[in-house]
C-alpha positions as a Markdown table, in Angstrom:
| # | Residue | x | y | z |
|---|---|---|---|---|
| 1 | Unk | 46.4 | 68.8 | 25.3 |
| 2 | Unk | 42.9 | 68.3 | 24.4 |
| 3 | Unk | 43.3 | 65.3 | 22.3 |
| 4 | Unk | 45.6 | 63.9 | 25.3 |
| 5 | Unk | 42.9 | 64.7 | 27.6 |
| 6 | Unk | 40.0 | 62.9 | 24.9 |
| 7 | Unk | 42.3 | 59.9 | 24.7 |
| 8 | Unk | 43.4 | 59.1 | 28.3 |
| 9 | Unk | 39.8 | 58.9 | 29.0 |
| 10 | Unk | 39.3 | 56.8 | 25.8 |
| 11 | Unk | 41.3 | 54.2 | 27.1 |
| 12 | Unk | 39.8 | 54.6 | 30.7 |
| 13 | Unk | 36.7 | 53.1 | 29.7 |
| 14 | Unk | 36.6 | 49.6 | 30.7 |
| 15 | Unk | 35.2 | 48.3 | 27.0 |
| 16 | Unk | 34.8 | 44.4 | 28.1 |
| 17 | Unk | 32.9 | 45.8 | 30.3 |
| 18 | Unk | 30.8 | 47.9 | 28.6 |
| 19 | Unk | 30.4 | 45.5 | 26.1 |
| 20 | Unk | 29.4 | 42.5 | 28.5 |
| 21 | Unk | 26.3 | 45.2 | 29.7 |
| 22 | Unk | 25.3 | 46.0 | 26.2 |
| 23 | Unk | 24.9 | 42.2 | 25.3 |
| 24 | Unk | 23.0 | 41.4 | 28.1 |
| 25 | Unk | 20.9 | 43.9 | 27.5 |
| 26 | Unk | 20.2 | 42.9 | 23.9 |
| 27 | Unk | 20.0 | 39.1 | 24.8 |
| 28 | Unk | 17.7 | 40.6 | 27.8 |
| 29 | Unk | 15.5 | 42.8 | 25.3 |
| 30 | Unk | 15.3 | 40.1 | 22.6 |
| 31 | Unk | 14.3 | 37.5 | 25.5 |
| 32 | Unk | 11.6 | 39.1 | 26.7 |
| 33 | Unk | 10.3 | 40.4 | 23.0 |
| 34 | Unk | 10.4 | 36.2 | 22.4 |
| 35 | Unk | 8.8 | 35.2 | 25.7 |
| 36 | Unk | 6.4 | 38.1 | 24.8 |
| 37 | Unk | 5.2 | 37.3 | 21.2 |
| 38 | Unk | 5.2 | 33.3 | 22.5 |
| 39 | Unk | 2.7 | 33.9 | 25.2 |
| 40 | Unk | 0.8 | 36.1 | 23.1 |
| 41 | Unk | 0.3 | 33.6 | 20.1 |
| 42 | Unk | -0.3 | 30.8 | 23.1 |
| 43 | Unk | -3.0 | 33.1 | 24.5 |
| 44 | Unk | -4.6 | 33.6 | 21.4 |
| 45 | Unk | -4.9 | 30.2 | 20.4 |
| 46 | Unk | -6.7 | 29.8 | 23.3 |
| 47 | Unk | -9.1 | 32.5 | 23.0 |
| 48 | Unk | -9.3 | 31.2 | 19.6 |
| 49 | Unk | -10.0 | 27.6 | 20.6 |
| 50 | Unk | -12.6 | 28.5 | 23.5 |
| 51 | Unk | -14.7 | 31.4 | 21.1 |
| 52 | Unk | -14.1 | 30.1 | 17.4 |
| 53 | Unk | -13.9 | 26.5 | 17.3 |
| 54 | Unk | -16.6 | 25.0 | 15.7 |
| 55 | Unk | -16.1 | 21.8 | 16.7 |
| 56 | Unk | -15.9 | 22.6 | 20.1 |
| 57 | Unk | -19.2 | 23.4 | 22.1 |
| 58 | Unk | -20.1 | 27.3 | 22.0 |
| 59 | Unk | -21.4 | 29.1 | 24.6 |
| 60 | Unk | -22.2 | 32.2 | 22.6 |
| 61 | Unk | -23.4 | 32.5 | 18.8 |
| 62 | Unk | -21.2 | 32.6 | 16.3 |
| 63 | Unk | -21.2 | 36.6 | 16.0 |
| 64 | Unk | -20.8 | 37.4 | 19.7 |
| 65 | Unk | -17.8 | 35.3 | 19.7 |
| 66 | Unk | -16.2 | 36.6 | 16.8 |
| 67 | Unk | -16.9 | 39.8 | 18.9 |
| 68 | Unk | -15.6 | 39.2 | 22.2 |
| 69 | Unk | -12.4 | 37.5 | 20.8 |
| 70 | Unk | -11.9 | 40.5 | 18.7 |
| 71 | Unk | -11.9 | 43.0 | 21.6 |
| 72 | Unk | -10.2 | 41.0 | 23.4 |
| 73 | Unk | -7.6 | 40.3 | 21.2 |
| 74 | Unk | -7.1 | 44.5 | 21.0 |
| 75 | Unk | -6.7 | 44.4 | 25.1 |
| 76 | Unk | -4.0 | 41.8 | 25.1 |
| 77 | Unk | -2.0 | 43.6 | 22.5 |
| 78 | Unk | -2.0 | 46.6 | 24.5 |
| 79 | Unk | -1.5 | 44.7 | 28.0 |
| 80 | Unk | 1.0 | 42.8 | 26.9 |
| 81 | Unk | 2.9 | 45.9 | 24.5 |
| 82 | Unk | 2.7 | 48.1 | 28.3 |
| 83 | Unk | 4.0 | 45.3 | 30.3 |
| 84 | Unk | 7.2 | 44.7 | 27.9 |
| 85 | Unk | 8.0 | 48.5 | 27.8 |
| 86 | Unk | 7.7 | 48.7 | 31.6 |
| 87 | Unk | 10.1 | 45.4 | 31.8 |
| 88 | Unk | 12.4 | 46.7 | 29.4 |
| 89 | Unk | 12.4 | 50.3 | 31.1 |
| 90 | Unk | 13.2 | 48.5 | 34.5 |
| 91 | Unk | 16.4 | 46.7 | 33.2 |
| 92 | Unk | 17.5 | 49.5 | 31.5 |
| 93 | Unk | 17.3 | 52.3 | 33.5 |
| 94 | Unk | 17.4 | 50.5 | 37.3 |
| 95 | Unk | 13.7 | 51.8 | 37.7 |
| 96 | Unk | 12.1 | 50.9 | 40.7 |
| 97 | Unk | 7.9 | 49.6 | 39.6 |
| 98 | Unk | 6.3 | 50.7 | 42.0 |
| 99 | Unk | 7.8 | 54.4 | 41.4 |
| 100 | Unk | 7.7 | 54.0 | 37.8 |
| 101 | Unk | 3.9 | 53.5 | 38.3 |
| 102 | Unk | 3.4 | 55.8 | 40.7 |
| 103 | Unk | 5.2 | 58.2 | 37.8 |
| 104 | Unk | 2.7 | 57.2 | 35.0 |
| 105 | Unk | -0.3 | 57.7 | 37.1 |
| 106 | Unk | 0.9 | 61.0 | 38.0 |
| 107 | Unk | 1.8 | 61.7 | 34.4 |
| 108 | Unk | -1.7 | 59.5 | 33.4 |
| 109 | Unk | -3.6 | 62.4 | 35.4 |
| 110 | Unk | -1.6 | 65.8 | 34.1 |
| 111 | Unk | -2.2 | 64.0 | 30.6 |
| 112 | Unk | -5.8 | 63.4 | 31.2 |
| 113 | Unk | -7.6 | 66.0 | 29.6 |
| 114 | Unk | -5.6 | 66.2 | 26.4 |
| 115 | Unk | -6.3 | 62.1 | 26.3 |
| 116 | Unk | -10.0 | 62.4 | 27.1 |
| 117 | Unk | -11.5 | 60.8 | 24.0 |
| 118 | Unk | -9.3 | 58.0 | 24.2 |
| 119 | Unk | -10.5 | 57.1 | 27.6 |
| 120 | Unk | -14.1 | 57.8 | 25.7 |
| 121 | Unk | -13.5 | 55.4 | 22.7 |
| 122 | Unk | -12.5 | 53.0 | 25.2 |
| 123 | Unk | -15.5 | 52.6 | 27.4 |
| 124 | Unk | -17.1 | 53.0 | 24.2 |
| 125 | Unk | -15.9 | 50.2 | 23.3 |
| 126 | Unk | -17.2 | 48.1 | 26.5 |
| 127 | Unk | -20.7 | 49.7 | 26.1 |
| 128 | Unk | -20.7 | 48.0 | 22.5 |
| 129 | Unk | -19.8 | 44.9 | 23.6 |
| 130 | Unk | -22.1 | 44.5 | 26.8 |
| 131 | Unk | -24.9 | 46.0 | 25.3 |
| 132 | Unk | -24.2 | 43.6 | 22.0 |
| 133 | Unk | -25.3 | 46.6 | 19.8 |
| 134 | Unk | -23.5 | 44.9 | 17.4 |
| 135 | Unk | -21.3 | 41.8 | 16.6 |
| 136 | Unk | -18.6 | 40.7 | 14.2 |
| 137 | Unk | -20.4 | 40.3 | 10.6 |
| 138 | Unk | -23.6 | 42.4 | 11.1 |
| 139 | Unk | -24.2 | 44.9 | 8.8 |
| 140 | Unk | -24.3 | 48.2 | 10.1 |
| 141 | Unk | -24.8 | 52.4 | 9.8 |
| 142 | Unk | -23.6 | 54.5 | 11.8 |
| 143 | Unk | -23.6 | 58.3 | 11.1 |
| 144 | Unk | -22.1 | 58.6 | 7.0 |
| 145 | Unk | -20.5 | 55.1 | 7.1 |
| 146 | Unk | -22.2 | 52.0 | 6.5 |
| 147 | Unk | -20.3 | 48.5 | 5.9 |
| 148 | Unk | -20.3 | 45.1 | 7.4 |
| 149 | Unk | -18.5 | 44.9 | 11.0 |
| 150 | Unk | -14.8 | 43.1 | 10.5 |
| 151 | Unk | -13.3 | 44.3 | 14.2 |
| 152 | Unk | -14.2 | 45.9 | 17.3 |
| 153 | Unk | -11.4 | 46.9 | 19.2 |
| 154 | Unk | -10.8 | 48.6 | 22.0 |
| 155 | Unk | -10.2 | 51.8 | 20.7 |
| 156 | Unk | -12.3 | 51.3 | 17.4 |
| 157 | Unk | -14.5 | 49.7 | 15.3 |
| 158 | Unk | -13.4 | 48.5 | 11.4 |
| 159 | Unk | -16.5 | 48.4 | 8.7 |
| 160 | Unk | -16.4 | 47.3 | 5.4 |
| 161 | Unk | -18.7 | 49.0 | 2.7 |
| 162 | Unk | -20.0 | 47.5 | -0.3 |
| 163 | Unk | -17.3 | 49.3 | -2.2 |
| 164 | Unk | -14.2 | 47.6 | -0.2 |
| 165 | Unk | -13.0 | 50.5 | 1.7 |
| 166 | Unk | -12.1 | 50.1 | 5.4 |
| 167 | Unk | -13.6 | 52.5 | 7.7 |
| 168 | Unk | -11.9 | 52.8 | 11.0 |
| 169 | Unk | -14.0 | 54.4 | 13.6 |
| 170 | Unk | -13.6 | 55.2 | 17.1 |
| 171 | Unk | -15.6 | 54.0 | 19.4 |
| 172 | Unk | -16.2 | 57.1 | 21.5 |
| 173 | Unk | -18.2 | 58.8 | 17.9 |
| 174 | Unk | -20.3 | 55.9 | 17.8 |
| 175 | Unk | -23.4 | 57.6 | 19.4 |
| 176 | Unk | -26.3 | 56.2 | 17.1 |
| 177 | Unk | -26.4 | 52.9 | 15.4 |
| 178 | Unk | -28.5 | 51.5 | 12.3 |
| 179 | Unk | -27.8 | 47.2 | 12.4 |
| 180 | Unk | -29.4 | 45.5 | 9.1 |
| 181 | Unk | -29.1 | 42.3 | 10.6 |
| 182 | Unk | -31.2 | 41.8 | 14.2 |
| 183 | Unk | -34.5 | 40.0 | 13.4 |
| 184 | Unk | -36.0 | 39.7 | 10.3 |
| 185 | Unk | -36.0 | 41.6 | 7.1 |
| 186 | Unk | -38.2 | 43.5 | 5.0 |
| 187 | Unk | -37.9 | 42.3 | 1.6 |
| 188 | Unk | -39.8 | 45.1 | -0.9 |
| 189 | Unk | -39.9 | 44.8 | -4.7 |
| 190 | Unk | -41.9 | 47.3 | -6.8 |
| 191 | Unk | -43.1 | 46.7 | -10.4 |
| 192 | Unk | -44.5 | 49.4 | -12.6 |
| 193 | Unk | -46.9 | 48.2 | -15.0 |
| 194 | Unk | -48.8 | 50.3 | -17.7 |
| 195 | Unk | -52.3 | 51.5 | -17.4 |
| 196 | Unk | -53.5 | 49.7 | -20.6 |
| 197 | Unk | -52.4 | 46.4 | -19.5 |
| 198 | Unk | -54.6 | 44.2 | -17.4 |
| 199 | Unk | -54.0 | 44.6 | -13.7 |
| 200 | Unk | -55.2 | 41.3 | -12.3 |
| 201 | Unk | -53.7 | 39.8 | -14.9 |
| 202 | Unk | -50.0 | 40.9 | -13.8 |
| 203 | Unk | -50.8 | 40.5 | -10.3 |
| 204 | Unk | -51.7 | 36.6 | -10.8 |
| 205 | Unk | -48.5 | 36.3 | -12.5 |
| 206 | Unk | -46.6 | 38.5 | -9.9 |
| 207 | Unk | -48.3 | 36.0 | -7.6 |
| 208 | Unk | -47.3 | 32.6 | -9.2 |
| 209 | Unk | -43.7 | 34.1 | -8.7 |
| 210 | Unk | -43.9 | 34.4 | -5.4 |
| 211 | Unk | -44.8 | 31.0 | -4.5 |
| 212 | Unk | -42.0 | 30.1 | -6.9 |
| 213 | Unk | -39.1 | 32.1 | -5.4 |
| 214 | Unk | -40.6 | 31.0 | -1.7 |
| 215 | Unk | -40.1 | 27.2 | -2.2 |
| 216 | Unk | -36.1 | 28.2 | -3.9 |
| 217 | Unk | -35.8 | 30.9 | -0.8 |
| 218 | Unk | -37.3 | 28.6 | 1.7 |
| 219 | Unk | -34.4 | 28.6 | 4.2 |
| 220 | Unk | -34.1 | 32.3 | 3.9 |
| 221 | Unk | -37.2 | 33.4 | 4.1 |
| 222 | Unk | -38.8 | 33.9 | 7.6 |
| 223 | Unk | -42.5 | 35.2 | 6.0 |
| 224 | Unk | -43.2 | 34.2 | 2.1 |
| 225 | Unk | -43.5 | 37.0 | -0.3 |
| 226 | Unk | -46.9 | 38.1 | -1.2 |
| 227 | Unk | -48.4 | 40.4 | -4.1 |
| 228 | Unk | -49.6 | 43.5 | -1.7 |
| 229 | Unk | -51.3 | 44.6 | -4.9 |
| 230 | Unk | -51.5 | 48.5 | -6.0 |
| 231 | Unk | -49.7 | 51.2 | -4.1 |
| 232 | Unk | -49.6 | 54.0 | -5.7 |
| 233 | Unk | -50.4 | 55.4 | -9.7 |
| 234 | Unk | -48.0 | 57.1 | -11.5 |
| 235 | Unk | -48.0 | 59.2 | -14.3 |
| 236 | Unk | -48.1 | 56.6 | -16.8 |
| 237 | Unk | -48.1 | 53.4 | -14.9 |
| 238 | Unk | -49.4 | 52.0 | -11.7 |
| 239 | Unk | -47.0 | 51.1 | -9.0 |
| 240 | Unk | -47.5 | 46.6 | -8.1 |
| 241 | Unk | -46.1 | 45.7 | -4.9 |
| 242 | Unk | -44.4 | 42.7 | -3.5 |
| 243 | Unk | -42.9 | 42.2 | 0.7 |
| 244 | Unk | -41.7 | 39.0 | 2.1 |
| 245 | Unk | -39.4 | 39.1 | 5.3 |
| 246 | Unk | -36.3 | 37.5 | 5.5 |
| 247 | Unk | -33.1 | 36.3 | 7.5 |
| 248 | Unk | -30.7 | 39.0 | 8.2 |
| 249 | Unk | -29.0 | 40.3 | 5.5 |
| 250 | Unk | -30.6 | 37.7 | 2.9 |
| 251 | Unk | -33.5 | 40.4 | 2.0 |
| 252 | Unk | -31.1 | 42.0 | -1.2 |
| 253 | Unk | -30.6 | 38.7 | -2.7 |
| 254 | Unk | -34.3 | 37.8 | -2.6 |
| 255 | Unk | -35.2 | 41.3 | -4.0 |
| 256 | Unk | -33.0 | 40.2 | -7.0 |
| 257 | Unk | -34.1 | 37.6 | -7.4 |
| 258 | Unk | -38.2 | 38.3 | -7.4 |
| 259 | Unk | -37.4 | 41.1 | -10.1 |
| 260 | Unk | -35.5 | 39.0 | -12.3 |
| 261 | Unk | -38.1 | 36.4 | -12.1 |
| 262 | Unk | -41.0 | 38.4 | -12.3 |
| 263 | Unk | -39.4 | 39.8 | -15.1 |
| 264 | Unk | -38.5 | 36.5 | -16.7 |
| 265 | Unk | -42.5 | 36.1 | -16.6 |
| 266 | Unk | -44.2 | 38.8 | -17.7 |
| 267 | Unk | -41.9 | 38.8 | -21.0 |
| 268 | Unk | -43.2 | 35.1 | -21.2 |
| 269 | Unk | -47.1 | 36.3 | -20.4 |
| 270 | Unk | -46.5 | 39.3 | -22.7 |
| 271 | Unk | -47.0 | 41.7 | -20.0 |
| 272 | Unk | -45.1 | 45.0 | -20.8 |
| 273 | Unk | -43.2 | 47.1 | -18.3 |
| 274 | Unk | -42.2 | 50.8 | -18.6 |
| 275 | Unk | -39.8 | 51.8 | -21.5 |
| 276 | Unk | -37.3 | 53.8 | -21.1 |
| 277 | Unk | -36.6 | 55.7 | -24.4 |
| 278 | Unk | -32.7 | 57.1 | -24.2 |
| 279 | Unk | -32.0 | 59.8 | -27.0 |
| 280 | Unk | -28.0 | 59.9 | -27.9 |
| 281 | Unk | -26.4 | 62.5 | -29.7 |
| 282 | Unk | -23.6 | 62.7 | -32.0 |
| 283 | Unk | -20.8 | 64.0 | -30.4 |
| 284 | Unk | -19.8 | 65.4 | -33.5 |
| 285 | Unk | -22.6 | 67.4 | -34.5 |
| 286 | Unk | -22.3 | 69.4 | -31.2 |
């Protein structure tokens, strides 16, 4: 009886039908999903056109605009992710909009306090922007995690460290920022040089250097690097000092520079620097 029961209804079912709603439903999913991913690559382009292009005339600098089209980038994702759900939700289920709405914002409140530092990383993320703490491509700390800015969405902000890893932070724990690259940049090299060689000496040499590596630098450099003289005596030697200020993020590539240069010349002067003496042992005698 029961497998007469399971197929009279079996063969109730109108399967055309069934199958004519099931098709239109995919072709309507996959239609919108296409109209969806079209409008969002059109949009982009835009964005892309209006903030990035080079060619074009720019109404903000180059790091602003890598900003803004970043975050707003993250905000058409999600506007455009919500409205296809809510579409798709509609046709499926006969949802009326305005109820369905009316039904998120109800659930949008009960949910509110478990969601509160979403909401946080995003206005967060709106404080960044509008009070341009940082842009796209500065170099930034902010609590344990320093690294060059790659994204600022709405939700979080990606840095890159000198090491390559990716540090995703969210926006909302961004309370206290360090940026490298606003104004210019301290540039500070110090030289040790023994007691028994001749002070002046090194420092006219030191000083030669610096009006060396200013001419090579001279695009970089927003003050010329200048021999502040003796800051501080060691043990052994005495402490020679050399600051110049520079574009942002240029000052650790001029540092290198000055101390392989100064180097360079004092091993040509015969001015001696501090040796390092490094005992090894013999494994094998241990």
């Amino acid at each position: 009886m029961n497998s007469t029961w399971i197929e009279n209804r079996w063969n109730g079912f109108d399967w055309t039908q069934i199958g004519t709603v099931v098709l239109n439903s995919l072709l309507y999913i996959v239609t919108i999903l296409v109209i969806s991913r079209v409008a969002y690559g059109l949009i982009i382009y835009i964005l892309r056109r209006m903030l990035l292009d080079h060619r074009g005339k720019r109404f903000l600098n180059e790091r602003k605009s890598n900003t803004l089209f970043s975050l707003l980038r993250s905000m058409l994702f999600y506007l455009i992710t919500f409205t296809v759900i809510l579409h798709t939700l509609k046709h499926l289920f006969k949802f009326d909009t305005s109820t369905l709405l009316a039904s998120a914002s109800v659930l949008g409140v009960a949910l509110g306090f478990g969601s509160q530092s979403l909401v946080k990383d995003i206005i967060g993320g709106f404080f960044i922007l509008f009070e341009d703490q940082f842009s796209v491509g500065d170099y930034v700390q902010t609590g344990q995690f320093a690294g060059v800015v790659e994204e600022t969405g709405i939700r979080a902000t990606h840095l890159r460290d000198w090491g390559g890893e990716l540090h995703i932070i969210p926006n909302g724990s961004i309370t206290a920022v360090t940026n490298f690259s606003r104004g210019k940049m301290r540039a500070l090299v110090d030289i040790q040089v023994p007691y028994d060689e001749d002070l002046d000496r090194a420092m006219k040499v030191m000083h030669s250097v610096c009006e060396i590596v200013g001419k090579e630098f001279s695009d970089k450099i927003i003050d010329p690097p200048t021999v502040q003289g003796v800051i501080q005596f060691g043990e052994r030697n005495a402490v020679l000092r050399v600051i110049a200020f520079t574009q942002p993020n240029e000052q650790w590539s001029l540092e290198r520079e000055l101390r392989r240069q100064i180097h360079s010349a004092f091993l040509r002067e015969g001015i001696r620097t501090p040796q390092q003496t490094v005992l090894l042992t013999d494994p094998m005698k241990r």
